[in-house]
C-alpha positions in Angstrom: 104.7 127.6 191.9 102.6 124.4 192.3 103.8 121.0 191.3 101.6 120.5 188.4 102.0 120.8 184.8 100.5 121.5 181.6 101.3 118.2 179.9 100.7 114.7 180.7 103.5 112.4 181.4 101.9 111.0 178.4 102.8 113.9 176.3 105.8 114.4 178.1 107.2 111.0 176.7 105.9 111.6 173.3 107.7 114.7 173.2 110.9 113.3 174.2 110.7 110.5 171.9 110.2 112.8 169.4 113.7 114.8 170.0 115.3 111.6 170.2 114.3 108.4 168.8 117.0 105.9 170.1 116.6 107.1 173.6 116.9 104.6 176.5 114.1 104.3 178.5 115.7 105.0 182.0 117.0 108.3 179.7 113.0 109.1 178.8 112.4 108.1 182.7 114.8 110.4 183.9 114.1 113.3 181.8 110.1 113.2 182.7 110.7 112.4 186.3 108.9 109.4 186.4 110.3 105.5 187.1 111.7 103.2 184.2 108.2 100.9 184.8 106.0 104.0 184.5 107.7 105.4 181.5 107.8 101.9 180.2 103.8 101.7 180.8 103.2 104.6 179.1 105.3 103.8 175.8 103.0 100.6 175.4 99.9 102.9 175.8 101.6 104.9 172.9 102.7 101.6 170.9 99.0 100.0 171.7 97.1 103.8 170.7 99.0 103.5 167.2 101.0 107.1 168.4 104.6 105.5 168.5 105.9 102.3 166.3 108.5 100.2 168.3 111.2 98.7 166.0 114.2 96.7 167.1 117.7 97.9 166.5 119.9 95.1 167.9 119.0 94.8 171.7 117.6 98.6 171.6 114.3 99.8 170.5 113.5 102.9 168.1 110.2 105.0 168.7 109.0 106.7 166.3 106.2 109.4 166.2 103.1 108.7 163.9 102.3 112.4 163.3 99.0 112.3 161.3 96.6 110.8 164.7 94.1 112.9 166.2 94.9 114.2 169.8 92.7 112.1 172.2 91.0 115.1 174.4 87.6 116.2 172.4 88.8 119.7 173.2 91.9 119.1 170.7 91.0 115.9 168.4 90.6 118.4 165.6 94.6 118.7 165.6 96.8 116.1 165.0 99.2 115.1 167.4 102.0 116.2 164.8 100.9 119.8 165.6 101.6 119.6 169.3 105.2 118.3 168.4 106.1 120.7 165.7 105.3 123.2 168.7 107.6 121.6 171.5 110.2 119.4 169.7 112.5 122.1 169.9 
């Protein structure tokens, strides 16, 4: 089988962040098989889209999901993003 996937790394994160809230970014890095910077990258995009809200917890940050947003493909904006977690959270 090919090396591509389904999922975005974007999704990807969003999913593990999901399962676990606290999680270290080189532990979100390492489970989507991307680099710290690129995983880092991509939880601003989520942060800046409104997806994820960043809070501090000491020298840690907390993600959490905002469920209620659209999808951002037309294909699937009709669904919100809580749907696709619900189905992969696991």
């Amino acid at each position: 089988m090919g090396q591509w996937t389904f999922l975005t790394n974007h999704a990807h994160v969003l999913i593990y962040v999901a399962r676990d809230p606290g999680a270290r970014v080189r532990e979100i890095a390492d489970a989507v098989g991307i680099t710290e910077r690129t995983a880092q990258g991509i939880l601003t995009d989520l942060v800046d889209s409104g997806y994820l809200r960043r809070t501090k917890e000491g020298r840690r940050n907390r993600y959490d999901c905002v469920e209620d947003l659209p999808l951002r493909h037309p294909l699937e904006s009709n669904h919100p993003v809580g749907e696709l977690l619900r189905a992969l959270r696991g």
